[in-house]
C-alpha positions as a LaTeX table, in Angstrom:
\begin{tabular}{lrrr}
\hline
Residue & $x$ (\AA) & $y$ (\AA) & $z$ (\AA) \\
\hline
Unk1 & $-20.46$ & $-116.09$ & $-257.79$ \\
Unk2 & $-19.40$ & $-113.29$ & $-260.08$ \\
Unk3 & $-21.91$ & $-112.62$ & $-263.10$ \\
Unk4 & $-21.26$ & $-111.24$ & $-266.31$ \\
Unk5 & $-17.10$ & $-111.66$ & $-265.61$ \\
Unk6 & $-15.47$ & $-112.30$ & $-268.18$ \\
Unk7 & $-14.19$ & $-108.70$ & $-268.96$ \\
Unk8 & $-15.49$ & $-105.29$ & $-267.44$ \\
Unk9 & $-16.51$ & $-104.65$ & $-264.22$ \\
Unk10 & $-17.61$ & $-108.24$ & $-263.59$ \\
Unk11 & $-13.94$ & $-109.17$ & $-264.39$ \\
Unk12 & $-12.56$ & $-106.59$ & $-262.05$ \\
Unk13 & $-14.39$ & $-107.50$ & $-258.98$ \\
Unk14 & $-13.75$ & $-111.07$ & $-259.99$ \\
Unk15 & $-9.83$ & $-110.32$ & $-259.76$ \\
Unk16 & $-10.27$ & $-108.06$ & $-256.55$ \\
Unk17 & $-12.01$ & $-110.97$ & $-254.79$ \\
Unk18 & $-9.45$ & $-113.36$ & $-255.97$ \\
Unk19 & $-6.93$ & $-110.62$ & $-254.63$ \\
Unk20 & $-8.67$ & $-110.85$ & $-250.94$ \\
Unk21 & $-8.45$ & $-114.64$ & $-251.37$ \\
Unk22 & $-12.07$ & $-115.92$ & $-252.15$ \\
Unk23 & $-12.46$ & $-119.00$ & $-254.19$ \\
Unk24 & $-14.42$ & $-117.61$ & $-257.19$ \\
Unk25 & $-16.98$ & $-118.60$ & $-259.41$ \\
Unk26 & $-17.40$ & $-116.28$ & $-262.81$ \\
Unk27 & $-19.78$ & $-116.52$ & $-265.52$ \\
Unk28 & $-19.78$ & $-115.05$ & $-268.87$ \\
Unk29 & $-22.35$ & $-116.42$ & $-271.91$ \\
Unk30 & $-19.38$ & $-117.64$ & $-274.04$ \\
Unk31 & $-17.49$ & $-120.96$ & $-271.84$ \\
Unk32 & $-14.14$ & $-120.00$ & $-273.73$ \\
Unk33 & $-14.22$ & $-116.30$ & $-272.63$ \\
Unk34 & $-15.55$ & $-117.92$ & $-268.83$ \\
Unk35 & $-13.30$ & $-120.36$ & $-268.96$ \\
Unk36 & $-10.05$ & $-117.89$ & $-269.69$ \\
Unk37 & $-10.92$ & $-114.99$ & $-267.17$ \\
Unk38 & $-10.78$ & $-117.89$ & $-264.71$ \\
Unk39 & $-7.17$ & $-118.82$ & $-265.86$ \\
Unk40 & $-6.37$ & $-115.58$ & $-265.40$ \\
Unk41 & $-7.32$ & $-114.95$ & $-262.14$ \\
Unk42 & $-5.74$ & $-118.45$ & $-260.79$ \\
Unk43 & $-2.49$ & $-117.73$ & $-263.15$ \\
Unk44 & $-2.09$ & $-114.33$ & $-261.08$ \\
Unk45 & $-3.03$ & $-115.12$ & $-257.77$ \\
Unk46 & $-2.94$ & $-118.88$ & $-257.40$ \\
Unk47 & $-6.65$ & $-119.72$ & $-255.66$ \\
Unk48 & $-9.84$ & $-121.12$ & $-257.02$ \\
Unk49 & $-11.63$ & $-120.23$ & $-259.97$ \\
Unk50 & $-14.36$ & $-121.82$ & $-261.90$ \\
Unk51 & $-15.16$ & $-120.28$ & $-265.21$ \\
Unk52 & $-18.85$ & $-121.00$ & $-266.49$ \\
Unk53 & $-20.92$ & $-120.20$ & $-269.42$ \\
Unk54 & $-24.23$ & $-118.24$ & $-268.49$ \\
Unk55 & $-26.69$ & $-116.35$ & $-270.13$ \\
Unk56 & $-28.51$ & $-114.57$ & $-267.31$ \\
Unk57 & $-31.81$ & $-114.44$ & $-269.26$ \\
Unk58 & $-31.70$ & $-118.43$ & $-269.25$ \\
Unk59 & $-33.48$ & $-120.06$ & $-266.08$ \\
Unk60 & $-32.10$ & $-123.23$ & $-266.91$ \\
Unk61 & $-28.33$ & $-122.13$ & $-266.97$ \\
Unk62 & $-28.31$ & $-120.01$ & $-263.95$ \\
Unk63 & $-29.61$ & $-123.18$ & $-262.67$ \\
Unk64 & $-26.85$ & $-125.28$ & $-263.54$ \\
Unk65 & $-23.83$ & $-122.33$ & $-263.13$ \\
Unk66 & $-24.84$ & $-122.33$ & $-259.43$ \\
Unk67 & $-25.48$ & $-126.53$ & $-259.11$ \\
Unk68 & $-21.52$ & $-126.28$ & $-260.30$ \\
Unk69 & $-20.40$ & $-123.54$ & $-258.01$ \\
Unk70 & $-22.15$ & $-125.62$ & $-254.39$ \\
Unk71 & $-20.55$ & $-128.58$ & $-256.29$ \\
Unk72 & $-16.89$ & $-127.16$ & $-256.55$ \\
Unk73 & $-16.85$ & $-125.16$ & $-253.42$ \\
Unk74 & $-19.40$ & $-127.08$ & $-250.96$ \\
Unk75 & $-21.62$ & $-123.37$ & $-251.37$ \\
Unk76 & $-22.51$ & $-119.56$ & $-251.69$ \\
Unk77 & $-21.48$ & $-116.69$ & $-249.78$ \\
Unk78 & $-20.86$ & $-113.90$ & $-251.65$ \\
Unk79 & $-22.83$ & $-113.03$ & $-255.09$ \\
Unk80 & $-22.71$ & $-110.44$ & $-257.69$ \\
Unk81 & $-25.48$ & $-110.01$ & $-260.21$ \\
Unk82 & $-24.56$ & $-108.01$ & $-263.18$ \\
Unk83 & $-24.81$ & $-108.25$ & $-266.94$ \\
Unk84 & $-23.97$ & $-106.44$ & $-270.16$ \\
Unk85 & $-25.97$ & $-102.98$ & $-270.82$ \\
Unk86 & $-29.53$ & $-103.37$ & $-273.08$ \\
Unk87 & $-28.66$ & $-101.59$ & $-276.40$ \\
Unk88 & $-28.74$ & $-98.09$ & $-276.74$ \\
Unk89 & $-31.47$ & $-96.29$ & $-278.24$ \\
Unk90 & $-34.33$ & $-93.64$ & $-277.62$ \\
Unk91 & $-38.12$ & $-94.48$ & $-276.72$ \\
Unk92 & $-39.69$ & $-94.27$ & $-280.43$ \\
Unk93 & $-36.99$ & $-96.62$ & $-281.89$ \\
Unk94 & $-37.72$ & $-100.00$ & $-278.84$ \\
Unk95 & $-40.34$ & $-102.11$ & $-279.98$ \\
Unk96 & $-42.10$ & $-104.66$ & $-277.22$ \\
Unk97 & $-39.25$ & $-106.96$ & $-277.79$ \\
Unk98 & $-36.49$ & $-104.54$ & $-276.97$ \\
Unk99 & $-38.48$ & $-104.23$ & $-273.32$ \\
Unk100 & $-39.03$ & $-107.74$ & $-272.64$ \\
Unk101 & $-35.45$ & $-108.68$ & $-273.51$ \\
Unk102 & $-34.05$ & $-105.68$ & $-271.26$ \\
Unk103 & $-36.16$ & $-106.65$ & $-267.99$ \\
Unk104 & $-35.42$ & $-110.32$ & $-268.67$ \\
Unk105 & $-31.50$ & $-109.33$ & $-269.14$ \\
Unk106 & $-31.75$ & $-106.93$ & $-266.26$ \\
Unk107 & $-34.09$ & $-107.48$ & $-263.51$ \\
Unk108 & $-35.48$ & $-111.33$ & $-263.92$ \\
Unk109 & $-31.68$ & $-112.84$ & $-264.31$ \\
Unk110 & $-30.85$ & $-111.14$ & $-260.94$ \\
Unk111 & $-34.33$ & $-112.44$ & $-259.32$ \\
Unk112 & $-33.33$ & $-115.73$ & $-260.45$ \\
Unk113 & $-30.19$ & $-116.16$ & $-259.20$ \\
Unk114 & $-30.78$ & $-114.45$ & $-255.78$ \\
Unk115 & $-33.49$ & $-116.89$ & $-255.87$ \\
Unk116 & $-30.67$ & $-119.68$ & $-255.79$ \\
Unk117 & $-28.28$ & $-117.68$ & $-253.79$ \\
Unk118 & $-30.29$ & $-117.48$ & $-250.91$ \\
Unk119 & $-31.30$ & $-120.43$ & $-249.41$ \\
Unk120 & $-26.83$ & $-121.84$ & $-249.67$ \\
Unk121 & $-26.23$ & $-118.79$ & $-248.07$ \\
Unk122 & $-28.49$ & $-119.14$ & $-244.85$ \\
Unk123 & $-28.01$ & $-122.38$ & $-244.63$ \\
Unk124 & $-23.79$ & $-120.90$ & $-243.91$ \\
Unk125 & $-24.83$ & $-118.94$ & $-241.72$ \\
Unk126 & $-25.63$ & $-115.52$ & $-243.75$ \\
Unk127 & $-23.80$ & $-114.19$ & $-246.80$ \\
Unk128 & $-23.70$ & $-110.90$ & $-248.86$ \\
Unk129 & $-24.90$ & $-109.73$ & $-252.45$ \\
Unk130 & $-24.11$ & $-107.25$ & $-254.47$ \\
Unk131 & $-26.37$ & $-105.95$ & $-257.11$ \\
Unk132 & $-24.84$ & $-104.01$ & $-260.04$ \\
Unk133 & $-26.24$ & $-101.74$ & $-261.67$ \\
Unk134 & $-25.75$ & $-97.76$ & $-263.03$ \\
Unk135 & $-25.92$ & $-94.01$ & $-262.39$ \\
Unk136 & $-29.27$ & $-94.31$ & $-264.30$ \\
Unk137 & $-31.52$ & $-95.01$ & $-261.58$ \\
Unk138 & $-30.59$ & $-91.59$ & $-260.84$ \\
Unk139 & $-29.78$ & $-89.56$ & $-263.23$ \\
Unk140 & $-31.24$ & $-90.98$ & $-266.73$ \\
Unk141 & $-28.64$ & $-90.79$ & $-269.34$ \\
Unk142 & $-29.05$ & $-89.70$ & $-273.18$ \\
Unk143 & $-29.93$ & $-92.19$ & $-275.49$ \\
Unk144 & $-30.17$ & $-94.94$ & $-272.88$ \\
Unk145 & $-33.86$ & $-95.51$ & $-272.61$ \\
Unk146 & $-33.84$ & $-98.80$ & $-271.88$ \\
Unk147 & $-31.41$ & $-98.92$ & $-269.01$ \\
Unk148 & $-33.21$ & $-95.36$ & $-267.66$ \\
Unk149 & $-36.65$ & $-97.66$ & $-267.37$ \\
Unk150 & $-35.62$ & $-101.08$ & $-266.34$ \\
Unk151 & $-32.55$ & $-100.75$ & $-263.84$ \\
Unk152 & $-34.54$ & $-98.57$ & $-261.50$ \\
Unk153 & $-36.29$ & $-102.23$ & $-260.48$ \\
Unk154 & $-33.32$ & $-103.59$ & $-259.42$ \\
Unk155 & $-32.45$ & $-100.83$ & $-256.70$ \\
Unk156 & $-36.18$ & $-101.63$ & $-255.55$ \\
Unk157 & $-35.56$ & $-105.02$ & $-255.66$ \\
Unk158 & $-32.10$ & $-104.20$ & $-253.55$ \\
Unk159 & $-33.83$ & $-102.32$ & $-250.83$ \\
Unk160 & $-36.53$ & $-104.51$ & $-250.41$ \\
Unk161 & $-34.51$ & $-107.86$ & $-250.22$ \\
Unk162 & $-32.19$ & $-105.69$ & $-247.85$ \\
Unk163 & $-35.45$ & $-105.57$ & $-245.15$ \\
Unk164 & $-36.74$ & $-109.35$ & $-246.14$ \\
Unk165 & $-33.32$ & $-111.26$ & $-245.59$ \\
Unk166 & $-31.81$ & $-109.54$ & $-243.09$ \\
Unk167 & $-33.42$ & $-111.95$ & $-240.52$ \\
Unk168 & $-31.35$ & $-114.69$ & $-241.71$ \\
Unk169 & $-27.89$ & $-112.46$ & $-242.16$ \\
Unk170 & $-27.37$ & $-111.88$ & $-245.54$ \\
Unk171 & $-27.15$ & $-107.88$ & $-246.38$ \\
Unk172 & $-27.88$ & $-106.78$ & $-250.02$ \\
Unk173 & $-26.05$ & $-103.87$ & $-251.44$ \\
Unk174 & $-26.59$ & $-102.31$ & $-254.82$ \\
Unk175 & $-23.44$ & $-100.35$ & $-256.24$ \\
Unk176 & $-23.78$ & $-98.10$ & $-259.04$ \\
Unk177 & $-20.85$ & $-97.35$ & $-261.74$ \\
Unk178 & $-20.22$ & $-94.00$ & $-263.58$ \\
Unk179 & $-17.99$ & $-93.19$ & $-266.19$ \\
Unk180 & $-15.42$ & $-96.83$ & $-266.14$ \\
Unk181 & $-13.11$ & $-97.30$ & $-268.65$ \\
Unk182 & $-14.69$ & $-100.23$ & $-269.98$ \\
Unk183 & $-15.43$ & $-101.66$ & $-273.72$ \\
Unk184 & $-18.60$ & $-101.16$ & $-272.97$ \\
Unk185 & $-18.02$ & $-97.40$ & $-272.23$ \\
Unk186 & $-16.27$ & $-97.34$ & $-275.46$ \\
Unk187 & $-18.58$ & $-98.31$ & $-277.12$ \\
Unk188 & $-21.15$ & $-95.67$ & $-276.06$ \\
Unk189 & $-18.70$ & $-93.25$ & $-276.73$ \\
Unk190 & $-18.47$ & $-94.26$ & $-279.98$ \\
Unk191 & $-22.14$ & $-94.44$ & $-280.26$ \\
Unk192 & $-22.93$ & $-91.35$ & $-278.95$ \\
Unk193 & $-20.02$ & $-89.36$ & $-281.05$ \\
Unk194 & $-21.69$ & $-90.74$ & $-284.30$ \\
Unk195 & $-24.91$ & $-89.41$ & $-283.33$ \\
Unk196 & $-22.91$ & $-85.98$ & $-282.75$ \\
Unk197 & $-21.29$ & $-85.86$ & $-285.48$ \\
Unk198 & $-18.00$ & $-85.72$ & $-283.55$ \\
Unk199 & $-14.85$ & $-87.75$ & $-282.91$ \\
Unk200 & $-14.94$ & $-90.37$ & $-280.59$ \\
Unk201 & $-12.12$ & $-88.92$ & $-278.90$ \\
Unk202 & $-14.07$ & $-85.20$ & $-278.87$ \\
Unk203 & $-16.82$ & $-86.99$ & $-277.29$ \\
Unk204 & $-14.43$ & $-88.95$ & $-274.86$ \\
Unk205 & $-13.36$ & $-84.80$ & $-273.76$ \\
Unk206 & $-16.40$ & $-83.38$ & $-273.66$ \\
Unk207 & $-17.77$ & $-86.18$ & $-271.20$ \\
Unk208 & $-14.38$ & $-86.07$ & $-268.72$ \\
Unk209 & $-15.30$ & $-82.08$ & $-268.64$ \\
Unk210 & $-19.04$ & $-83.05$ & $-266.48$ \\
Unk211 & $-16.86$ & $-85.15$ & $-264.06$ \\
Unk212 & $-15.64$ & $-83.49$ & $-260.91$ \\
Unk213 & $-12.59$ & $-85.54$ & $-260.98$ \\
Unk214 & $-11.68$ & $-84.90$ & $-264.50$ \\
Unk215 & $-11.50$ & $-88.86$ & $-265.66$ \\
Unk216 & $-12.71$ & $-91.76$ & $-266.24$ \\
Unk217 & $-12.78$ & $-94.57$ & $-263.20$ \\
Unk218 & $-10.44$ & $-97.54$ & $-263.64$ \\
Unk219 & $-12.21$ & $-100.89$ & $-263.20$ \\
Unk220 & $-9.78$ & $-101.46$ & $-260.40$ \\
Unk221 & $-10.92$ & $-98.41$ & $-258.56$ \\
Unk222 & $-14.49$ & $-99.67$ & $-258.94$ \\
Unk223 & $-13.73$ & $-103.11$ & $-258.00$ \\
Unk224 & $-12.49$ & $-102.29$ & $-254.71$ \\
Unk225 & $-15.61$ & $-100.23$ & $-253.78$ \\
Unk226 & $-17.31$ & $-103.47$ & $-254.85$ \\
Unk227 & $-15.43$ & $-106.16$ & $-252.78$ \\
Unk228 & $-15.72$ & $-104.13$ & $-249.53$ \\
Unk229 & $-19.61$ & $-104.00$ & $-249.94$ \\
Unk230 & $-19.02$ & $-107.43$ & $-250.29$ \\
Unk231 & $-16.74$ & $-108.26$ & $-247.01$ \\
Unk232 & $-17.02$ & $-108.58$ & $-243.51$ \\
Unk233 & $-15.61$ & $-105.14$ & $-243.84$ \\
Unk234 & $-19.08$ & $-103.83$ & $-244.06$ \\
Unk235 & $-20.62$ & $-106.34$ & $-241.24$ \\
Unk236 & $-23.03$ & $-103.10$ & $-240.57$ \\
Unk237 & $-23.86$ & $-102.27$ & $-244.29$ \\
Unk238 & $-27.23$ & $-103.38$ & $-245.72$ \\
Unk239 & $-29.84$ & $-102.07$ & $-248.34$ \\
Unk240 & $-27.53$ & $-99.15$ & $-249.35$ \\
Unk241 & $-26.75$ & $-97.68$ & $-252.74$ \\
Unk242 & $-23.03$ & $-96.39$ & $-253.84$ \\
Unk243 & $-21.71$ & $-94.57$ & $-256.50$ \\
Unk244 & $-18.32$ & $-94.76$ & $-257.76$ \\
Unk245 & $-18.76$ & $-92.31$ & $-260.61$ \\
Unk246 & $-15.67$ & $-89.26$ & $-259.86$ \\
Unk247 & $-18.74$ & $-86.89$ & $-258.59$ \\
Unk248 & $-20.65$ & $-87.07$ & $-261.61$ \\
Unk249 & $-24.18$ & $-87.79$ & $-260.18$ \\
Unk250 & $-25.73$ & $-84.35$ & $-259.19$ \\
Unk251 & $-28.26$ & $-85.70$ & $-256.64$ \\
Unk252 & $-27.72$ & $-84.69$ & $-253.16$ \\
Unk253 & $-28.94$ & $-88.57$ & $-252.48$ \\
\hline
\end{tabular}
């Protein structure tokens, strides 16, 4: 189960896990944008794919996205938590709305479907997950208050279900993206240039320039990091955070 994979990063891994032959289950909160990625993926590579409309922040249809994934595929073992960004923004302009929506979008959607996740995948024998999140829990970023707050509860919540489910064989990882060429990252770009006063492309330069690497990531680049978290590949690999950001993060951790 891929979250938030209809485009982006969710997409990516989606297609890389596809690539390594898993039968895969995507979610996106529109069914025709679901429903298409998963075309997509079986169009190119020929397995499985179910393509199912989710909104994280709704109990009731995380519910029912993973009651159709143990229905098409007889169970879990491999899950991905992730969802679009909260909106950008600075402290004095989020109201008590802006908060609730952005822990509901990022930290209680994850909670609920590990929630779900976990009892298909002992019952297999063990499993792995995968939680998504950013660079932010290390290094706040400008004009990204909301993310800055909320998505440093996730890597708690990654390192301490690491240590509780280990017992039953099911490792949690929690990977952290930089700079991706995404829409999304376009977006802030363009976000972020306005609030400059710049060009989108100036801004685009001037952000490439902090990167060791001198680019921006390509999802597939990313994606790969994220499927071998995922894999047997990493049979020894629990409660750990990764960066795939081109050396941006300045923390020696």
């Amino acid at each position: 189960m891929v979250a938030g994979a209809s485009r982006g990063l969710g997409f990516a891994i989606a297609r890389e896990l596809a690539r390594e032959g898993a039968r895969v289950s995507l979610a996106s909160r529109e069914a025709a944008a679901a429903e298409s990625a998963a075309r997509k993926i079986h169009d190119e590579f020929g397995g499985e794919a179910l393509g199912v409309a989710c909104d994280v922040r709704s109990f009731d249809a995380i519910t029912a996205w993973h009651r159709a994934t143990v229905e098409k595929f007889g169970g879990l073992d491999l899950l991905v938590t992730n969802s679009g960004g909260p909106p950008a923004g600075t402290f004095e302009g989020l109201d008590d709305a802006a908060w609730e929506n952005a822990f509901e979008l990022l930290v209680l959607g994850a909670i609920r479907l590990i929630r779900l996740a976990v009892p298909s995948m002992g019952a297999r024998g063990g499993g792995s997950i995968l939680m998504m999140t950013s660079v932010s829990v290390k290094e706040p970023i400008q004009n990204l208050t909301l993310s800055n707050i909320i998505r440093p509860s996730t890597a708690a919540l990654a390192k301490s279900l690491a240590n509780e489910l280990a017992g039953q064989k099911i490792r949690v990882n929690h990977i952290l993206p930089g700079r991706i060429a995404t829409d999304r990252l376009k977006e802030l770009d363009e976000i972020n240039s306005k609030k400059a006063g710049i060009s989108a492309e100036e801004q685009r330069r001037r952000m490439v320039l902090t990167i060791p690497l001198g680019r921006y990531g390509e999802p597939a680049e990313f994606a790969r990091v994220a499927v071998f978290l995922l894999s047997d590949a990493a049979s020894y690999v629990t409660g750990a955070t990764i960066q795939v950001d081109g050396g941006l993060t300045r923390g020696v951790l």
